[in-house]
PASEBA-1860 file (N, C-alpha, C; in nm, 3 decimals):
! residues 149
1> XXXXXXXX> 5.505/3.892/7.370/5.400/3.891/7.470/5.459/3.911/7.610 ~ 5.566/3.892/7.661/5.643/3.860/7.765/5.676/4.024/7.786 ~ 5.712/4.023/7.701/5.784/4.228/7.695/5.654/4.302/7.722 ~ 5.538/4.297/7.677/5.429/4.366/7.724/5.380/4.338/7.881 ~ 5.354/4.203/7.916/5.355/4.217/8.033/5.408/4.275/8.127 ~ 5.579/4.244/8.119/5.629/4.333/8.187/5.646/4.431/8.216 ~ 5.604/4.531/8.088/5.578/4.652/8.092/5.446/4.724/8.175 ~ 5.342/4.630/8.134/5.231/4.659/8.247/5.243/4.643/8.343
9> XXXXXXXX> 5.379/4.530/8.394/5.357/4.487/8.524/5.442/4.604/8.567 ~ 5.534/4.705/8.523/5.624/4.769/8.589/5.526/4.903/8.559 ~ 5.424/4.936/8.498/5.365/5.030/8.502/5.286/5.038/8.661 ~ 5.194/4.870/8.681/5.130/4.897/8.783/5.207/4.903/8.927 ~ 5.287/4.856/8.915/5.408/4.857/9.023/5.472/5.007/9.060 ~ 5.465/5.084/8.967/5.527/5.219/8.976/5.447/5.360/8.955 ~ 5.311/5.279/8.905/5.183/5.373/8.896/5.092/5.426/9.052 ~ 5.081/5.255/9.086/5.027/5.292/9.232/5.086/5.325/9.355
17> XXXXXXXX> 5.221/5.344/9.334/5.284/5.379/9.471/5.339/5.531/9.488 ~ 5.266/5.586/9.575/5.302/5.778/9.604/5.281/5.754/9.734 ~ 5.456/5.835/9.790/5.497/5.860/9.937/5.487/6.009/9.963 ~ 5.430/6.079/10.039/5.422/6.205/10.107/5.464/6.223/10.224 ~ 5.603/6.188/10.259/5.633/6.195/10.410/5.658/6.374/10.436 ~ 5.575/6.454/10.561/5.639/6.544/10.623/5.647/6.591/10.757 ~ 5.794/6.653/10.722/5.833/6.642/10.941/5.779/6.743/10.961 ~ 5.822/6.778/11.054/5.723/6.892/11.143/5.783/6.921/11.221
25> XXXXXXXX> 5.844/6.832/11.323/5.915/6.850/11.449/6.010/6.721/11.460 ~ 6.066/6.716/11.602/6.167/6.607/11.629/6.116/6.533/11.667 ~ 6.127/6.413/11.695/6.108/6.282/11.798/6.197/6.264/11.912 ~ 6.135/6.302/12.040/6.224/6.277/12.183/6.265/6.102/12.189 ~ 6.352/6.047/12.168/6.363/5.898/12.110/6.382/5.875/12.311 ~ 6.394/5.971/12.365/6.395/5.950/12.528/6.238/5.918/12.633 ~ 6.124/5.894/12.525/6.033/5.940/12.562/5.935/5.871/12.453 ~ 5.949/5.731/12.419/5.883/5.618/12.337/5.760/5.554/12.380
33> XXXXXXXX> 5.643/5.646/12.406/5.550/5.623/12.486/5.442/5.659/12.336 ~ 5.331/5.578/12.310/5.224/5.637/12.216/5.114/5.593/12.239 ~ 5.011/5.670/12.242/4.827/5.622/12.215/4.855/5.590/12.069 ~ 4.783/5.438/12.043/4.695/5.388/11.939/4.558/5.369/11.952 ~ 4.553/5.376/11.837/4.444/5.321/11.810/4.370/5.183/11.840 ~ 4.306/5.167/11.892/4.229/5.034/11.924/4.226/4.922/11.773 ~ 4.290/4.777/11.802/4.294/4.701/11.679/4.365/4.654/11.661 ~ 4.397/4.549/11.579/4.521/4.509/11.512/4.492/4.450/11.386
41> XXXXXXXX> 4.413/4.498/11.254/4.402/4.461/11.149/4.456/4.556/11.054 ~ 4.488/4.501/10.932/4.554/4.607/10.830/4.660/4.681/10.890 ~ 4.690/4.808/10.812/4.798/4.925/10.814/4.789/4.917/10.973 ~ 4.702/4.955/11.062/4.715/4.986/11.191/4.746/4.887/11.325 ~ 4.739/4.730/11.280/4.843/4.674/11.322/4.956/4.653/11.311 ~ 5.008/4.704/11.187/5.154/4.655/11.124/5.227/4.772/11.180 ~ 5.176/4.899/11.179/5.235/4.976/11.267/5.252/4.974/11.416 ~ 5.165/4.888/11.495/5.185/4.892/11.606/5.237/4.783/11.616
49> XXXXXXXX> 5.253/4.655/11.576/5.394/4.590/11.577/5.528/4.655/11.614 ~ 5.533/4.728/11.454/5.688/4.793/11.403/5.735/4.930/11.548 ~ 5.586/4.970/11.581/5.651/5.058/11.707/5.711/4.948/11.848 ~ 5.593/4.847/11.909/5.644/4.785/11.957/5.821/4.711/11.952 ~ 5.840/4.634/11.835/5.969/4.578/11.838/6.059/4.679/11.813 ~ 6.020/4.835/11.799/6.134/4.920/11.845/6.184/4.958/11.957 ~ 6.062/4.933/12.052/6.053/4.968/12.191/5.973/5.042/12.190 ~ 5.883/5.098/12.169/5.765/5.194/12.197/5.684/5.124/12.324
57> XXXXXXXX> 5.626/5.198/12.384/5.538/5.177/12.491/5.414/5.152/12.406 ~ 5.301/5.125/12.383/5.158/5.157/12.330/5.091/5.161/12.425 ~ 5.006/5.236/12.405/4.861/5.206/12.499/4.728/5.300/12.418 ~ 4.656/5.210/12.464/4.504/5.232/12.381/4.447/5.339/12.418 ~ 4.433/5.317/12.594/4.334/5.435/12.637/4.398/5.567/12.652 ~ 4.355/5.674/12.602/4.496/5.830/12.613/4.464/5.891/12.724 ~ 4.361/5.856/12.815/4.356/5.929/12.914/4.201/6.017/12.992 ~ 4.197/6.035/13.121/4.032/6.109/13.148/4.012/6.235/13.036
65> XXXXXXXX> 3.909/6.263/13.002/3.877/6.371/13.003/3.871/6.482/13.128 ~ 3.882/6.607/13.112/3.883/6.666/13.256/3.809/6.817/13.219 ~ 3.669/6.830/13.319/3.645/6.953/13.286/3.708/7.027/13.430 ~ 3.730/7.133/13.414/3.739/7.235/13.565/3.676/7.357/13.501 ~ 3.736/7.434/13.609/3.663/7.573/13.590/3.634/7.666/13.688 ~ 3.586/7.844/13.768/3.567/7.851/13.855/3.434/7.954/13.802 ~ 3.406/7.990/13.941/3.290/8.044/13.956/3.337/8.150/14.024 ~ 3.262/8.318/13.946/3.317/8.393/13.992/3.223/8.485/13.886
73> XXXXXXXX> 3.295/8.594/13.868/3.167/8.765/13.821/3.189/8.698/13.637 ~ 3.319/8.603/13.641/3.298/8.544/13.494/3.300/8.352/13.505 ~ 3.185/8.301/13.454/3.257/8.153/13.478/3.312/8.079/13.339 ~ 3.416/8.058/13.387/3.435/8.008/13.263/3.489/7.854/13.300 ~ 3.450/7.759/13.202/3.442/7.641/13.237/3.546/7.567/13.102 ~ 3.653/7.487/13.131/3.684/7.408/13.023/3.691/7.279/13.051 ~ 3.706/7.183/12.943/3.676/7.038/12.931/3.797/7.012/12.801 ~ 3.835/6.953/12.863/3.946/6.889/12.759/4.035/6.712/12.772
81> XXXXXXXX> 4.109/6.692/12.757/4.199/6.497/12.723/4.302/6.532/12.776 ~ 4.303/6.393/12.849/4.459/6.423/12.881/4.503/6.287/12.837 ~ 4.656/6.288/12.835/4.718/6.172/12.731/4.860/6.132/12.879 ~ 4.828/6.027/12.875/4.924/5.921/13.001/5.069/5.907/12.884 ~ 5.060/5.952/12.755/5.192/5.919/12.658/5.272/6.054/12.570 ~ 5.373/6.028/12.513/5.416/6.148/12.522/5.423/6.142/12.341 ~ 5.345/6.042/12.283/5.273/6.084/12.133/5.154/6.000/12.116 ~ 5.052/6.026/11.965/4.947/6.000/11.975/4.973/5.991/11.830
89> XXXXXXXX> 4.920/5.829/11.799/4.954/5.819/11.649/4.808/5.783/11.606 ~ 4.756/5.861/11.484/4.634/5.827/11.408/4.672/5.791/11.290 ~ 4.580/5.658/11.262/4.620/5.621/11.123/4.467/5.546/11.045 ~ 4.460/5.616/10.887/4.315/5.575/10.864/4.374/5.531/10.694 ~ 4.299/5.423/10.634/4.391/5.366/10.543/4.263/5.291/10.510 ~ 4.247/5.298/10.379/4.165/5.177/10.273/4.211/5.101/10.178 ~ 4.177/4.936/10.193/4.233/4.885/10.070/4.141/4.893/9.944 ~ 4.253/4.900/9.839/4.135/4.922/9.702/4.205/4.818/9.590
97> XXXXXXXX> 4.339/4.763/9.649/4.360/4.640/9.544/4.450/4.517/9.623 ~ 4.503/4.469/9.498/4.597/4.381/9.541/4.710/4.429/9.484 ~ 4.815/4.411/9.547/4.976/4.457/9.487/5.004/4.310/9.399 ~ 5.118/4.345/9.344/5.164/4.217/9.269/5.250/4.100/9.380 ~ 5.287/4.121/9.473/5.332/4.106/9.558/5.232/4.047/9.656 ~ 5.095/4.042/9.658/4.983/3.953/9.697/4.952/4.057/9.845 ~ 5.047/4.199/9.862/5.023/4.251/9.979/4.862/4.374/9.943 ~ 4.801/4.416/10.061/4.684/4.456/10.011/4.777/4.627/9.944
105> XXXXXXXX> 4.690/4.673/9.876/4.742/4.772/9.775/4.642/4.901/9.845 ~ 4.751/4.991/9.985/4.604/5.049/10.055/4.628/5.244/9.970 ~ 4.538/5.325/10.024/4.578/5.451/10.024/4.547/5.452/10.151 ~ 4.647/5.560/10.207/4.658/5.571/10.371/4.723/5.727/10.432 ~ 4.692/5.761/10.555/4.684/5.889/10.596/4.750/5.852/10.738 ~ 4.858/5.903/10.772/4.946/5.889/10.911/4.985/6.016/10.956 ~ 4.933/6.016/11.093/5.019/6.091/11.164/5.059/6.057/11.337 ~ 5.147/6.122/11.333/5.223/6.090/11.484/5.210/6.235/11.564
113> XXXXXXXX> 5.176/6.288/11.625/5.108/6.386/11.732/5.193/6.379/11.854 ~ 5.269/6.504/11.910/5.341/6.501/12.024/5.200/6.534/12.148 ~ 5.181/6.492/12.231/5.071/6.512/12.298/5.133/6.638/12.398 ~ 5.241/6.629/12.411/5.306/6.728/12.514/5.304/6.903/12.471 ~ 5.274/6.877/12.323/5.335/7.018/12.287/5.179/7.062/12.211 ~ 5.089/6.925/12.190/5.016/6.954/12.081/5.004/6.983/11.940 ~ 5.139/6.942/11.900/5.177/6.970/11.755/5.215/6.829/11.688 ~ 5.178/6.821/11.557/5.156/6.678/11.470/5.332/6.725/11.428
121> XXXXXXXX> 5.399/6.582/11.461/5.549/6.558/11.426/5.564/6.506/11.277 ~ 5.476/6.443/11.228/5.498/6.379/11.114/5.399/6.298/11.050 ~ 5.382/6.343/10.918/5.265/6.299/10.814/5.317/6.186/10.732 ~ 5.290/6.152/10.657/5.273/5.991/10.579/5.136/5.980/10.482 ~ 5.123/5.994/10.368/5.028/5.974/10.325/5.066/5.929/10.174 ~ 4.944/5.874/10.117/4.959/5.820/9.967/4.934/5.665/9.908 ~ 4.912/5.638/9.864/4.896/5.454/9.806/5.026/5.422/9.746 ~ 5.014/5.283/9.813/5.099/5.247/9.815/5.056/5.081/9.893
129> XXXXXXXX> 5.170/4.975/9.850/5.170/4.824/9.952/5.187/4.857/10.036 ~ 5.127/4.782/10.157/5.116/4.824/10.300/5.266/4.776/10.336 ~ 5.295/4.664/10.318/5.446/4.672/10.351/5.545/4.744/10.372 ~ 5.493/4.864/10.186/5.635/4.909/10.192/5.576/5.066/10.235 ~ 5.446/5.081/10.265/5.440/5.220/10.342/5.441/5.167/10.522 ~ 5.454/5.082/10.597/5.535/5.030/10.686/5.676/5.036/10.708 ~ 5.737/5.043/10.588/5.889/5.060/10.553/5.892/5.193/10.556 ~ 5.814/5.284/10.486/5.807/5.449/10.469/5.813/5.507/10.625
137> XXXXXXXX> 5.735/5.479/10.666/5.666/5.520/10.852/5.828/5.456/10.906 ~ 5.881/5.320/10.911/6.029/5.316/10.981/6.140/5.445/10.949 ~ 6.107/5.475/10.841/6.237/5.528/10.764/6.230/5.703/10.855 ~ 6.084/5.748/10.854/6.053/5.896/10.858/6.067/5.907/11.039 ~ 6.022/5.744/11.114/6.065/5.784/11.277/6.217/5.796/11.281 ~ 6.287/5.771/11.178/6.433/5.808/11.185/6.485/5.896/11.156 ~ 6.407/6.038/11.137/6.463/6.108/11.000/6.541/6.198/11.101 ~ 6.504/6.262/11.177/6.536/6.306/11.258/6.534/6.335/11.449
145> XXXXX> 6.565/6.201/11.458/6.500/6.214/11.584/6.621/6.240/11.709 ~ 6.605/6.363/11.802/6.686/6.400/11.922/6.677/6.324/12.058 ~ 6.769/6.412/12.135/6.731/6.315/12.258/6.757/6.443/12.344 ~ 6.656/6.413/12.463/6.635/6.512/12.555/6.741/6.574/12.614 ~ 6.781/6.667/12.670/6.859/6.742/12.714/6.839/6.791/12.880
END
């Protein structure tokens, strides 16, 4: 009876966890500034912890909107965000169990967004314990990250 359990228990342990990390670009590690998300419950506080005690800057609000534009034989008018940080991390995540480990058991969708360049640096996605996709997200701000020049 003991041998079956364990076997289920190492099935569900190794069934529900899928990591999809991909880079994209570098991380300026000179330049630790990010918009979050408003909150601190689930996946999206544990990440803004783990950026904090690295040193990350956070901040909630990313910035005015700004329309301009001129007037002339064509007008053309734009409206667009501006971001006070030099990334923009979105993160959207549901729990659907319990891990064996008593941590919630989420599927989850990450990304980290250079606001400067407009291009997404790095994805994260898949179910998995929030812990250890917290551990995933440490591992991938390391994977390759430069320093300004």
């Amino acid at each position: 009876m003991a041998k079956i359990f364990t076997i289920i228990s190492l099935m569900f342990l190794t069934g529900c966890a899928s990591y999809n990390i991909q880079q994209y670009g570098d991380i300026d590690i000179n330049h630790k500034t990010v918009t979050v998300p408003a909150g601190g419950s689930g996946l999206k506080g544990e990440l803004k912890k783990l950026l904090r005690n690295d040193g990350w800057n956070l901040v909630v609000y990313r910035g005015p909107e700004v329309t301009e534009g001129s007037i002339g034989k064509k007008t053309k008018i734009k409206k667009y965000s501006t971001f006070n940080t030099r990334y923009s991390l979105s993160v959207a995540s549901n729990q659907y169990d319990l891990c064996l480990n008593l941590q919630p058991a989420i599927s989850y969708d990450i990304s980290l967004i250079d606001n400067k360049t407009g291009s997404e640096i790095l994805t994260l996605d898949g179910n998995g314990c929030e812990n250890t996709v917290v551990d995933k997200f440490k591992q991938a701000l390391k994977i390759t990250p430069t320093e300004s020049k």
